[in-house]
C-alpha angles and dihedrals in degrees: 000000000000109000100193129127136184118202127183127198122183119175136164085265108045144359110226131171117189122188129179139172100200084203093070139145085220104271128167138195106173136179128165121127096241098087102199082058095053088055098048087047095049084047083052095060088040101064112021084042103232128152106243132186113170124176124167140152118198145156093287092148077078096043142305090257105091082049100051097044100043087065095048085064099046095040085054095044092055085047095060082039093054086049106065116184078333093242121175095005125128088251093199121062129187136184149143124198136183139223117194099288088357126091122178127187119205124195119180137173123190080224101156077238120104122214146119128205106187114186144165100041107154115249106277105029100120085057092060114106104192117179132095125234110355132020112004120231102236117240073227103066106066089074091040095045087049093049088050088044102047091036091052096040094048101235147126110255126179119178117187115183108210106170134022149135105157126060094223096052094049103051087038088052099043090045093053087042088056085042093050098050099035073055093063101031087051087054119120108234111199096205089059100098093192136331116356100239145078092237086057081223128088 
């Protein structure tokens, strides 16, 4: 079963084209003109192993955040599409990972059911603007990317932030965390005859 999805999302305010093979080796291929993003989402094939191809051009002489957000919802979106009727997956993912004096815990469920709950971020951190030369990654938009994410793919996300001084730590950990546990829920467990749920629907 191929598990891939392409997903285009052209607004007034940017051009994005997401594509994924959720039965990766963890290859990326990013480009979105906020620099500290393309690294998170480079972190997030990685180690979720996903296949990941992003393109996007946006209004970034305003902020990064249209941007940023646009390709939450269409990375989401190709998620739900990869999925297909979610026969046969894990369902459920966990996972918590460190950085240096961070440390992030990710819980998600393939639920059917889109929603994020994001804690524990240290006072201040929306305020925090991380990136070298060019367009900043808002402290902000964490919270906001795992709400699109979750709304548009259609799961269950709980980031709890448990540990954390530095801006950078803390995005980097809570991204590999998401990446960790959307790596077990995406797993394919031969004993699951069908869909992982009473309802035989997710």
């Amino acid at each position: 079963m191929s598990r891939n999805a392409k997903v285009e999302r052209v607004t007034g305010e940017t051009n994005v084209v997401v594509s994924l093979n959720l039965d990766g080796e963890g290859k990326a291929s990013i480009a979105t003109g906020v620099g500290f993003f393309d690294h998170m989402l480079q972190s997030l094939a990685r180690h979720s192993l996903i296949d990941l191809d992003v393109t996007a051009s946006g209004d970034t002489s305003v902020d990064g955040h249209h941007t940023v957000e646009d390709i939450a919802i269409a990375l989401g979106q190709a998620i739900d599409k990869a999925l297909g009727d979610r026969a046969g997956i894990a369902r459920f993912g966990e996972a918590t990972v460190p950085l240096d004096e961070a440390l992030a815990r990710c819980v998600v469920d393939l639920s059917g059911r889109g929603g994020a709950w994001c804690t524990g971020e240290p006072e201040g951190m929306s305020l925090s603007r991380i990136g070298g030369d060019g367009v900043p990654y808002a402290g902000s938009m964490t919270a906001h990317v795992m709400a699109s994410l979750a709304t548009n793919a259609r799961l269950t996300l709980h980031m709890t932030l448990l540990a954390g001084r530095d801006p950078h730590h803390i995005v980097e950990a809570q991204y590999k965390a998401l990446a960790r546990s959307l790596r077990a829920a995406f797993a394919m467990d031969p004993r699951v005859a069908g869909v992982p749920s009473t309802k035989d629907a997710l």
